[in-house]
N, C-alpha and C positions, 0 to 999 in steps of 0.2 A: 833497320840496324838492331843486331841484338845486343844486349847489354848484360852484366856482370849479375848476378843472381836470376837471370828472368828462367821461368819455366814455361819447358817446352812438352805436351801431351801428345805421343802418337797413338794412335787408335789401330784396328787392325786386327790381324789374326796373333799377334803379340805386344798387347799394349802395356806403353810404356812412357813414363814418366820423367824427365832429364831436367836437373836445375845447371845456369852454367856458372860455374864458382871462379872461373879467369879467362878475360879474352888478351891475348899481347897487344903491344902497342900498334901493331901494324893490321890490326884487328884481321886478324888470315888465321890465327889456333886461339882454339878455346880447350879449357879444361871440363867437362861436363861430369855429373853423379845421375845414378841413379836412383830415384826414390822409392822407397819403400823396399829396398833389397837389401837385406840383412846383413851379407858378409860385400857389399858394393863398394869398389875405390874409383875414383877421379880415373877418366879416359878421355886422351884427345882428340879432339874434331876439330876436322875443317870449319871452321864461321858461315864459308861461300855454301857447304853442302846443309847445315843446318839452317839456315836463311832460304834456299830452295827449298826443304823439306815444307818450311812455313809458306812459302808461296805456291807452292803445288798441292797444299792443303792435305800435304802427307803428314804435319804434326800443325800443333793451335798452339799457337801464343798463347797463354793463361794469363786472363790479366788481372785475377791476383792472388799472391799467395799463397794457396792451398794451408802450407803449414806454419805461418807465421798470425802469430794473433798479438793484439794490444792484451799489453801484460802489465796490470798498477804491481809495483812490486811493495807498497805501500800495504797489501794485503797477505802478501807471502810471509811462512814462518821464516826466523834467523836462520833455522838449519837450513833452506833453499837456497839461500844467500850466501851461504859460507859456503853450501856446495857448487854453486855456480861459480866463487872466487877460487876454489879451486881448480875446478875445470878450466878455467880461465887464464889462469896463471900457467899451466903448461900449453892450451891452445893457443894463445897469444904468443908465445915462444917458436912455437913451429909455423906457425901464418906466415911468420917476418921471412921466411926460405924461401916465399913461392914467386918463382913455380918450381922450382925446386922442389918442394912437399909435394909435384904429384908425377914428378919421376918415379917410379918402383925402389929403383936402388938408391938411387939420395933420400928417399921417403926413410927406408930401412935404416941408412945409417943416422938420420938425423932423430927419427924412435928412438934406438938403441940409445942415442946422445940425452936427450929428453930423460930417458929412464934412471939413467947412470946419477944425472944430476935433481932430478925430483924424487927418485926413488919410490918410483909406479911403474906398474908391471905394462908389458906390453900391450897386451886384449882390453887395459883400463884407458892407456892413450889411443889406441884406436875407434874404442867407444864415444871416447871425445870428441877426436875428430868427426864420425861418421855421424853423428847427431848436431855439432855445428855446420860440415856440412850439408846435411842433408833441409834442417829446418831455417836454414836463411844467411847463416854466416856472420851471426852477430851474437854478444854474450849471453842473452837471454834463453839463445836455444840450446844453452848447457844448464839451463833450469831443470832437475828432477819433475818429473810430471808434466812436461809440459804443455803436453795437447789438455790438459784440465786447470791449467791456472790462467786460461785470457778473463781479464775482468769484463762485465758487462759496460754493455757501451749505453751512452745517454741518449742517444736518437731512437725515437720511438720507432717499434717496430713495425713493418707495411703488413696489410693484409692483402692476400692478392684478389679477394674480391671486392674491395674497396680502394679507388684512388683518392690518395692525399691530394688537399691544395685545389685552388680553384681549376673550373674547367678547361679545356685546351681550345683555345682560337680555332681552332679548327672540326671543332668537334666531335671528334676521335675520344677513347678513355684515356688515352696518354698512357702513362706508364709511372709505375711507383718505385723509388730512387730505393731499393732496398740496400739490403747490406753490399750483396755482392755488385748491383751497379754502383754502388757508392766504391768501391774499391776498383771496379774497372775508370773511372773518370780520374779518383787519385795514380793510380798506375801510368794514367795516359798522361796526364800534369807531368809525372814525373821524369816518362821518357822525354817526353818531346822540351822540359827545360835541360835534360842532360846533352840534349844533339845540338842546342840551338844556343849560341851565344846572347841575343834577342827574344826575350818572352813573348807570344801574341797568345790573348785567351783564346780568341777565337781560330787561329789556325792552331793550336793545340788539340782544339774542338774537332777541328774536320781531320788533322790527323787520326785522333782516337777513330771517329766513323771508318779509317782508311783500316788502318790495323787490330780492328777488334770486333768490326759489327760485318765488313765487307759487303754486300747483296741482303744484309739481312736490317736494311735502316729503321724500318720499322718496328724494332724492337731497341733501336738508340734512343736514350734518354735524349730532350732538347736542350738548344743551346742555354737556355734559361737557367734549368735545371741543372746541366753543368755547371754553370758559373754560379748557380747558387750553392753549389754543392761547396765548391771550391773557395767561396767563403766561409765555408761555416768548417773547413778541415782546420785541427789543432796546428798538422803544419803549415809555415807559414808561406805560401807562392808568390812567386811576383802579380805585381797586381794587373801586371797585359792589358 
């Protein structure tokens, strides 16, 4: 099942990057962006065709983020902050449309409406937009600079020729929970409580195996390591 911001990587003789910014209620259209294309608007897809793309391993689930980073805004100048509350104050305004906002023509007319009444030129509201949505659809990613303002995080960093933590019951070197596994097990918490009215740690566990490692397990963090990860994240999970 794919869900509302997840990014999808096709590889290929034209590779290409898609985040999806709206699925309807009947999860059958989705709105998708592409990233990193300069003058890119919201186009729709099929759910069923992008959901095969990922089962036929024509695109990868990403599982996480690419362009969103923990950001202390406790470190940011006030001019950041005043520029992000202005950004904000018109993209907050035109969100409340969708999906409306990724019709062409409703898109146009509700701009035009936005301008009239903030009194910002066209090319500055679509700047807006295309940088909320392209960096995750929350108000941080109308921060100035934003790929340079994530704060450093508290967990020591892995080296890959050295495993943290005692040795594996098995014998093997195991595997060192870096940043970006650390971000694949939060990812997979997050899908599998959004499908599941019931939290289980441990079939959240084997889901993540299903949908992010497939044939390649041996490169899966263990269950241990999941669930130790999964305590020590600032968000809070059910405790499964």
């Amino acid at each position: 099942m794919l869900l509302r911001n997840d990014v999808l990587h096709y590889a290929g003789e034209r590779p290409r990057t898609l985040r999806i910014l709206w699925i309807d209620s009947a999860a059958a259209l989705a709105y998708t962006y592409e990233v990193g294309v300069a003058n890119a608007l919201p186009r729709a897809a099929s759910t069923a065709e992008l959901m095969a793309d990922v089962r036929e391993r024509h695109a990868r689930l990403v599982p996480h983020d690419p362009l969103r980073q923990a950001i202390d805004l406790s470190t940011l100048p006030p001019s950041y902050l005043a520029l992000r509350a202005n950004a904000w104050a018109i993209v907050s305004t035109l969100i409340r449309e969708e999906p409306a906002l990724f019709d062409p023509r409703l898109r146009a007319r509700l701009v035009a409406a936005c301008s009239a009444a903030h009194g910002v030129s066209h090319p500055t509201i679509y700047r807006y937009l295309r940088r909320y949505w392209e960096r995750g659809q929350h108000p941080d990613a109308l921060l100035p600079d934003y790929a340079n303002s994530g704060a450093p995080g508290r967990t020591r960093a892995a080296n890959a020729d050295v495993k943290r933590g005692r040795p594996s019951k098995s014998g093997s070197p195991g595997l060192n929970a870096d940043a970006a596994v650390r971000a694949t097990m939060r990812a997979a918490v997050l899908r599998y409580a959004a499908t599941h009215e019931a939290f289980s740690r441990r079939d959240a566990y084997r889901q993540m195996l299903v949908d992010y490692f497939g044939a390649s397990r041996s490169t899966a963090p263990t269950y241990g390591q999941f669930s130790y990860w999964i305590d020590r994240e600032d968000t809070p999970f059910p405790p499964g």
